[in-house]
TIMI-192658 format. One record per residue (C-alpha): x negated, y, z negated. Coordinates in steps of 0.02 Angstrom, whole numbers, padded with zeros to 5 digits, always signed. Last residue first. Layout:
BEGIN
XYZ ...
# end
This chain:
BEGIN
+03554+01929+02073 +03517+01802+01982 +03579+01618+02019 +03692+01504+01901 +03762+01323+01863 +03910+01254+01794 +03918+01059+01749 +04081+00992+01805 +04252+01038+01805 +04366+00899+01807 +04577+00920+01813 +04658+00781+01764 +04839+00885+01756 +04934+00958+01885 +05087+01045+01861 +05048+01205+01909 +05069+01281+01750 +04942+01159+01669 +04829+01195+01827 +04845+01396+01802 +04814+01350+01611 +04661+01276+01645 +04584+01383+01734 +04632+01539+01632 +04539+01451+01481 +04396+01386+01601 +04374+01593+01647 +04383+01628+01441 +04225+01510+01407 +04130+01558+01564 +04124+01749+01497 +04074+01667+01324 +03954+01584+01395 +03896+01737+01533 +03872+01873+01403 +03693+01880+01364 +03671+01872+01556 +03818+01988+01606 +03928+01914+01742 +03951+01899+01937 +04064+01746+02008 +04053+01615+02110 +04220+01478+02113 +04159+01312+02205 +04341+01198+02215 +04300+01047+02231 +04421+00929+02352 +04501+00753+02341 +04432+00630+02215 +04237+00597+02302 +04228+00764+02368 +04285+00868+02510 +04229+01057+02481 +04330+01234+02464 +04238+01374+02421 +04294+01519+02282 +04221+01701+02304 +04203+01829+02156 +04195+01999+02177 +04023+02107+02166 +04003+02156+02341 +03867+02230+02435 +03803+02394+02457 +03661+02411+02628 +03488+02423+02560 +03428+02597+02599 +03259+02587+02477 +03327+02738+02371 +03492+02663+02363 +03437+02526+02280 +03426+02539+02099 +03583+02662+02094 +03683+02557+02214 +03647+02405+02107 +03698+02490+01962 +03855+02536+02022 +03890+02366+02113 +03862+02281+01945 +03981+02407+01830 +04121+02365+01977 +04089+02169+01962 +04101+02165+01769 +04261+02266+01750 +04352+02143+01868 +04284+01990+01786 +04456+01911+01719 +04536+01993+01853 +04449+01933+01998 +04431+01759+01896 +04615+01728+01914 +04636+01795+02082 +04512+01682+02132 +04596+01520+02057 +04765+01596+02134 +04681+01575+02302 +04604+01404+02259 +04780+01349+02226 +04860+01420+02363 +04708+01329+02495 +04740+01168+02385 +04925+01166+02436 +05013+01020+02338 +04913+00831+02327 +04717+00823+02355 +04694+00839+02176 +04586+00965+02132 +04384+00986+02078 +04322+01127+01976 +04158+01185+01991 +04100+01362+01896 +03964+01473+01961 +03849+01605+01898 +03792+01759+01973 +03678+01863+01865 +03693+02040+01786 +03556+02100+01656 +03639+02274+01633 +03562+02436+01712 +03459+02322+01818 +03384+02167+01737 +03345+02004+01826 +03143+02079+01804 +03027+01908+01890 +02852+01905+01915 +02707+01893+02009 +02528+01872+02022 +02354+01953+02006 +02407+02132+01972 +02568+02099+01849 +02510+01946+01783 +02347+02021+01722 +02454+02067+01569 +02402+01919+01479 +02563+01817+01422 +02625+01796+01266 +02779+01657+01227 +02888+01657+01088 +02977+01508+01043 +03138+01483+00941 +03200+01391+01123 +03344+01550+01144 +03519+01502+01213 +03577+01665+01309 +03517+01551+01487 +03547+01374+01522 +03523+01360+01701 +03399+01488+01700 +03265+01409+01591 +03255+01417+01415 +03289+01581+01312 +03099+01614+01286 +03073+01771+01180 +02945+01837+01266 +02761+01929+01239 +02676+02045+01364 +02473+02055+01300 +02343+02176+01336 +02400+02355+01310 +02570+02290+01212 +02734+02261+01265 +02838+02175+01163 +03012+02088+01125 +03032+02059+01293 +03205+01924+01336 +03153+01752+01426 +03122+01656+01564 +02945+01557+01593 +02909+01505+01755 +02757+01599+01794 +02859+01747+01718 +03037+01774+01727 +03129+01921+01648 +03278+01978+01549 +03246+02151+01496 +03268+02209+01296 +03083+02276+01291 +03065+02374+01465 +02978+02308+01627 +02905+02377+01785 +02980+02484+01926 +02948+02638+01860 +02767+02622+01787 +02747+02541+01613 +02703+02374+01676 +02583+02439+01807 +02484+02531+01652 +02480+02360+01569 +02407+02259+01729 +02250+02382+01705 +02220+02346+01551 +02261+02158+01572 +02136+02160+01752 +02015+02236+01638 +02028+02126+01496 +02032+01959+01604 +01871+02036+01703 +01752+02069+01525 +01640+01939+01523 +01606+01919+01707 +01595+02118+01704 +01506+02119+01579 +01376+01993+01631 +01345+02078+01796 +01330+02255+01720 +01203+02189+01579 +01118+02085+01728 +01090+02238+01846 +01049+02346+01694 +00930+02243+01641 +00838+02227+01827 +00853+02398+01824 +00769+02450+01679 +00628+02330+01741 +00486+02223+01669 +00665+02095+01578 +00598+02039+01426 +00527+01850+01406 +00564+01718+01506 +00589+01589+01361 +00566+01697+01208 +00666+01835+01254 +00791+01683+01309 +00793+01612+01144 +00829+01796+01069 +00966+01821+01173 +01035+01648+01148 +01038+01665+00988 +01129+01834+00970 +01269+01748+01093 +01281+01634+00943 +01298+01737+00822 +01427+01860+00909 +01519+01700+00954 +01536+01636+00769 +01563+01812+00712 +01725+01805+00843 +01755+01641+00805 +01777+01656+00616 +01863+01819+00596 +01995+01760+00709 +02020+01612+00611 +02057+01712+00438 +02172+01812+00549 +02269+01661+00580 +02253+01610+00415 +02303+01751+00349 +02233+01778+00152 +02082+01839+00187 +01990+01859+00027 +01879+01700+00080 +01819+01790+00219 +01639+01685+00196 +01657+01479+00198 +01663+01469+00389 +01524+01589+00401 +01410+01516+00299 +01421+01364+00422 +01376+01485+00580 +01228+01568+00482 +01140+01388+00440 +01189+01338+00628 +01113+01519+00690 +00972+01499+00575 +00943+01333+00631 +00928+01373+00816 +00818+01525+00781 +00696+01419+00703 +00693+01300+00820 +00655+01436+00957 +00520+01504+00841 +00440+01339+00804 +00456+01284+00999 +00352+01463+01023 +00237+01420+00901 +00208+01239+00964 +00199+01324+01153 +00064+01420+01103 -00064+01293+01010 -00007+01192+01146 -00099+01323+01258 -00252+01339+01168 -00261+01159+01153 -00272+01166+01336 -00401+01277+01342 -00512+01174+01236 -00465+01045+01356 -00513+01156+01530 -00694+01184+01435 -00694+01024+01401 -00655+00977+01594 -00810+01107+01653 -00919+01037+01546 -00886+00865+01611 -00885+00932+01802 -01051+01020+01773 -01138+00848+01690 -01065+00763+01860 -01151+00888+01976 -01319+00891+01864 -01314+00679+01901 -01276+00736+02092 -01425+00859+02111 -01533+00756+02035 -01481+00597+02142 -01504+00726+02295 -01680+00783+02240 -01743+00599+02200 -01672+00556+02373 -01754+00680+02468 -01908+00623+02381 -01875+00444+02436 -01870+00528+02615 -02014+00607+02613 -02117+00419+02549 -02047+00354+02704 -02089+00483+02828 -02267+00461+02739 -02256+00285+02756 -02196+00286+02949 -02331+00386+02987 -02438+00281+02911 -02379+00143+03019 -02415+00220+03159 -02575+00257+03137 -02625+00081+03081 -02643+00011+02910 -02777-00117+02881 -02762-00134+02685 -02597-00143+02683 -02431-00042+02617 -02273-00128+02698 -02207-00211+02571 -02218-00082+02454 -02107+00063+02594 -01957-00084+02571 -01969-00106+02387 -01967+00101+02377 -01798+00106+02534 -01709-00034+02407 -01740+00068+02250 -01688+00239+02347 -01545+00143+02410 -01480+00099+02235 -01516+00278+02153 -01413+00347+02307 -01275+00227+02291 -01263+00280+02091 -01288+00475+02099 -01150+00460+02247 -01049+00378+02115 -01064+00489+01982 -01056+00634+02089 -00855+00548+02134 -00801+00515+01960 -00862+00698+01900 -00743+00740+02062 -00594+00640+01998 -00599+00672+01821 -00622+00856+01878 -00456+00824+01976 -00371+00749+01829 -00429+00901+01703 -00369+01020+01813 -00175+00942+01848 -00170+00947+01645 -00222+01119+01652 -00084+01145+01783 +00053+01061+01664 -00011+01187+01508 -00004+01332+01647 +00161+01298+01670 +00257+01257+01502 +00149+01428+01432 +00235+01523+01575 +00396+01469+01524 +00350+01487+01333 +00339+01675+01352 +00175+01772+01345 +00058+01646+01429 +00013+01750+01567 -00119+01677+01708 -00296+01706+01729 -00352+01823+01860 -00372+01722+02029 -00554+01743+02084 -00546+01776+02288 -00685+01678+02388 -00800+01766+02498 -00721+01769+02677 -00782+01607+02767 -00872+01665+02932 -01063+01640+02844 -01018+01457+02766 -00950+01387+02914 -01069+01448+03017 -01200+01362+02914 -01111+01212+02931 -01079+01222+03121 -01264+01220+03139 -01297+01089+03017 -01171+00960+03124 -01258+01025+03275 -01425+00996+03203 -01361+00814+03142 -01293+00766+03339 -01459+00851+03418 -01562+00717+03307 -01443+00565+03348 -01477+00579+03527 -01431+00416+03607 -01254+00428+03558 -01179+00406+03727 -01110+00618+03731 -01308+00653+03643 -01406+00556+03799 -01303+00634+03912 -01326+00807+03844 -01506+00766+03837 -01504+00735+04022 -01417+00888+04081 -01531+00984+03980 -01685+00926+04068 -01616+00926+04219 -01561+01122+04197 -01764+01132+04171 -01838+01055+04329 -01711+01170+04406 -01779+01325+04324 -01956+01242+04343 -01946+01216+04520 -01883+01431+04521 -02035+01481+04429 -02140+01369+04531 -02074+01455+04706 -02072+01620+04623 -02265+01602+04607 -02297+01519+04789 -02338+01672+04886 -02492+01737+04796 -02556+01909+04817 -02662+01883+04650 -02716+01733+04581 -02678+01725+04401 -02511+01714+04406 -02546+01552+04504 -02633+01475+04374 -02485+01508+04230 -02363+01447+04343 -02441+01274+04379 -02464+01261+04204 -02273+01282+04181 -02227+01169+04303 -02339+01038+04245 -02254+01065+04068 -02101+01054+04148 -02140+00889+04230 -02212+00804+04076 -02046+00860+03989 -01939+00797+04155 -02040+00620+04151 -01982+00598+03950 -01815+00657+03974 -01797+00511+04138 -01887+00399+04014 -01764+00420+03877 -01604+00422+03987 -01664+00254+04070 -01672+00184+03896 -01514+00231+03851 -01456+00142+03980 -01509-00031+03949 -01685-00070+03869 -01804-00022+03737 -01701+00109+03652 -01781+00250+03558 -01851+00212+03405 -01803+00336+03248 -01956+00446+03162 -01859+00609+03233 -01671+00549+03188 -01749+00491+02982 -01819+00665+02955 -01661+00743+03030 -01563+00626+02905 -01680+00658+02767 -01656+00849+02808 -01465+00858+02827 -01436+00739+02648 -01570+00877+02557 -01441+01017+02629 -01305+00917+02568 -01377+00902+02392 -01414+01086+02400 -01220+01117+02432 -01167+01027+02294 -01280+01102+02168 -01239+01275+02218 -01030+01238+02226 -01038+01152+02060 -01155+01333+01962 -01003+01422+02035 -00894+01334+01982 -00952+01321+01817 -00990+01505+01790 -00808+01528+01883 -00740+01412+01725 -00820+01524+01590 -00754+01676+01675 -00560+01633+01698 -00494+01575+01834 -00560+01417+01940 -00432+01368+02054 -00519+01419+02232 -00705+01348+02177 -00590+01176+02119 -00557+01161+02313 -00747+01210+02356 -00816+01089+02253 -00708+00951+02309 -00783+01006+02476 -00962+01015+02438 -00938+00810+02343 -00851+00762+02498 -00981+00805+02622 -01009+00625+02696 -01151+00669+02842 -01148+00619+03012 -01005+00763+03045 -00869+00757+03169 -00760+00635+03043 -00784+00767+02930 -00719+00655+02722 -00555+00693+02670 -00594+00766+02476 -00505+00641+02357 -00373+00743+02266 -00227+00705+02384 -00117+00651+02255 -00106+00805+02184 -00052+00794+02004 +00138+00725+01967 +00238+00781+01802 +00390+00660+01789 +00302+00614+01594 +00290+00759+01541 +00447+00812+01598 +00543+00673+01540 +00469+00671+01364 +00514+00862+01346 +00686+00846+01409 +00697+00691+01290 +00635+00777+01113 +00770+00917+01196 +00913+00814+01206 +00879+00710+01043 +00873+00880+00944 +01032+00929+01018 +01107+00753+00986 +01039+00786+00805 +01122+00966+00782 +01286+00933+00858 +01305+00773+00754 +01277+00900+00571 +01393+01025+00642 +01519+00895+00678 +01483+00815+00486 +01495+00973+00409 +01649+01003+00509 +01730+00856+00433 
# end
């Protein structure tokens, strides 16, 4: 039967950690903002220089920051070549034939012819000496000047001036580039323990999808730009002639610069992708590095799992020359537990590896013995409070957490009974003994009804006609019991002076009392007396003796007495 627990244990343990694994795996989520957001300030799409950038910051080991490196280069000239076609394409643009912009390009063009009148003007009168009119030009052409500006910043806020909009866009580039701080190489990570080999084989996979992603992305821009330097070659054929004019050679030439620019940016895209697919085998072969890894460590931890089942079985068929069972099951969980807690060192050695601190081991070798060890403290301790003055002796009649009995023993850790039921019913013992941890005496309370000699009150009920003088009866009743427990209730009020004088309780009075009550048949006589615990039956025995014999003498007969009952001193 335990075979076959043993045997469960180990597949639904197996089955646990097949689906941990298969959960994990499969819960892992990659970025899922991996495409680069494109500068919506910026004429130019410079996703392929920023996905560059973002794998630039991950890259760490050498191999990788070679490839990075090599990425970021490419993907920067490509938007460089993008900046000059566009620049190239801004400068051999139209300018509006009518509306607005229009009236923007001919007031630029008359304030350029007007400048340069300005500053011939200037030039010939610097030549003349003693003339008046010199700061006069200088200061026309200031003004002439601020127009000028004025007007291209007009045309560039309606969108007129798509040449100043690309040199701004290159300008804040470059600044870009010469205010960044140069980037920081992280050092490769650990893979010592199999935490840190779980990690860094989850962030490989995360790598390899985001190369995916940008070799996806040069790919693509390799594509549009080999379709639109087809369609921009077809276009630039149509146009050649025999009878070209001026301007349309210009336009050729601009033409034929910017297919170039094109060949250089699809070249600089197709090298981008061939990067990003070295650059994901290299992150593969890494990543069967790692698995190599965590399969070794999984072996180890597996191993040590079966060893300790393999070790815990042999020990339920070893100590077979003890012949107490009870001992022979001691022996069995405590090796048991030192095996197992064995285990679980050496799984978590393997897991999060050794502790880099003497104090951090310390710290959690303190905290766990303490949590292990707080019941035997608090016992220890709770035994010394048990031996003081006012704690117990073997042979006292005590209550704890509900449980009455006599002590049979005391030891360092354990306080063990012999339960005589509860209070109602005590000097008849259950046959049971009961043990309780000595933490009792620190962390709760308990219960010592004996003195010098285990006295408790206990009652008997007797219930009386209402015919003759019940007041004469219950008085002779007293009497009765007075002298039947006389010797008993002068021993108690000695011993309870000697416990309590000390404390300056006030003395109180050990004889009986007897209270009168109406009741169903007439009246009930209460009659409380003090007694010794182990003596109280056979005590109660001689007192209904008397009792009945005052009634029988008395003449009256039918006399009940119920179901005594009894409180402690």
């Amino acid at each position: 039967m335990i075979k076959r627990v043993h045997d469960l244990l180990a597949a639904i343990l197996a089955a646990l950690l097949l689906a941990c694994i298969i959960g994990a795996y499969l819960t892992a989520v990659g970025d899922q903002s991996q495409d680069a957001q494109k500068n919506a300030s910026s004429p130019v799409d410079q996703g392929l220089y920023e996905r560059a950038q973002q794998l630039d910051a991950i890259a760490d080991t050498v191999p990788e920051r070679a490839l990075a490196s090599e990425a970021l280069r490419l993907s920067d000239h490509e938007l460089d070549q993008a900046f000059a076609s566009l620049l190239r394409q801004a400068a051999q643009s139209n300018v509006a034939v009518k509306g607005p912009l229009k009236q923007l390009n001919d007031r630029i063009d008359s304030l350029r012819t007007k400048i340069n009148a300005d500053q011939d003007r200037i030039a010939s009168l610097a030549k003349q000496e003693g003339s008046d009119q010199l700061e006069l030009a200088k200061a026309q052409l200031a003004l002439d000047q601020d127009d000028l500006e004025d007007a291209q910043q007009d045309l560039s806020r309606q969108g007129g001036d798509q040449r100043a909009a690309i040199q701004r866009a290159i300008d804040e580039h470059e600044n870009a580039q010469k205010t960044a701080p140069p980037p920081k190489s992280p050092e490769p990570p650990r893979l010592d323990t199999l935490s840190q080999q779980v990690l860094v084989w989850f962030s490989l996979k995360d790598r390899q999808h985001q190369l995916g992603l940008a070799q996806e992305q040069a790919t693509t821009n390799a594509a549009s730009l080999g379709k639109e330097h087809d369609s921009l070659e077809k276009s630039l054929a149509t146009q050649t002639g025999a009878q070209a004019t001026l301007v349309q050679l210009r336009q050729l030439s601009a033409g034929r610069k910017q297919l170039a620019d094109l060949d250089k940016r699809i070249q600089d895209s197709q090298q981008l992708a061939r990067v990003y697919a070295r650059w994901k085998d290299t992150v593969a072969a890494r990543r069967t590095q790692v698995l190599h890894l965590l399969l070794r460590s999984f072996t180890a931890v597996f191993a040590i799992l079966l060893a300790m089942m393999l070790i815990t079985r042999a020990i339920h068929g070893a100590f077979s020359r003890q012949t107490d069972p009870r001992r022979l099951h001691q022996l069995r969980v405590m090796s048991t537990v030192a095996v197992q807690v064995v285990a679980v060192l050496l799984i978590l050695l393997i897991v999060l590896g050794p502790p880099n601190q003497i104090t951090t081991i310390l710290g959690f070798a303190t905290a766990a013995l303490t949590l292990a060890l707080k019941d035997f403290i608090l016992a220890f301790l709770g035994w010394f409070a048990l031996m003081g003055r006012n704690g117990i002796r073997i042979g006292d009649w005590v209550e704890i957490r509900g449980v009455g009995g006599e002590v049979i023993e005391i030891g360092l850790l354990k306080t063990t009974l012999l339960e005589m039921g509860n209070w109602t019913s005590t000097g008849h013992p259950t046959g049971r003994r009961v043990s309780f941890v000595n933490s009792f005496a620190l962390e709760g309370h308990y219960f010592n009804f004996s003195t010098g000699g285990q006295w408790l009150w206990d009652e008997l009920q007797v219930s009386l006609p209402a015919s003759g003088d019940p007041y004469q009866l219950a008085q002779q009743i007293r009497e009765t019991v007075e002298r039947a427990t006389q010797t008993d209730a002068q021993e108690a009020e000695k011993d309870w002076e000697r416990v309590t004088h000390q404390y300056g309780v006030r003395p109180f009075s050990a004889k009986p009392a007897v209270d009168l009550k109406p009741s169903v048949y007439g009246l009930e006589a209460n009659v409380r007396y003090i007694t010794r615990a182990p003596q109280r039956y056979e005590v109660k025995s001689r007192l209904f003796e008397a009792i009945v014999d005052l009634l029988h003498k008395s003449g009256i007969t039918g006399a009940e007495m119920s179901r005594p009952t009894s409180n402690s001193v």
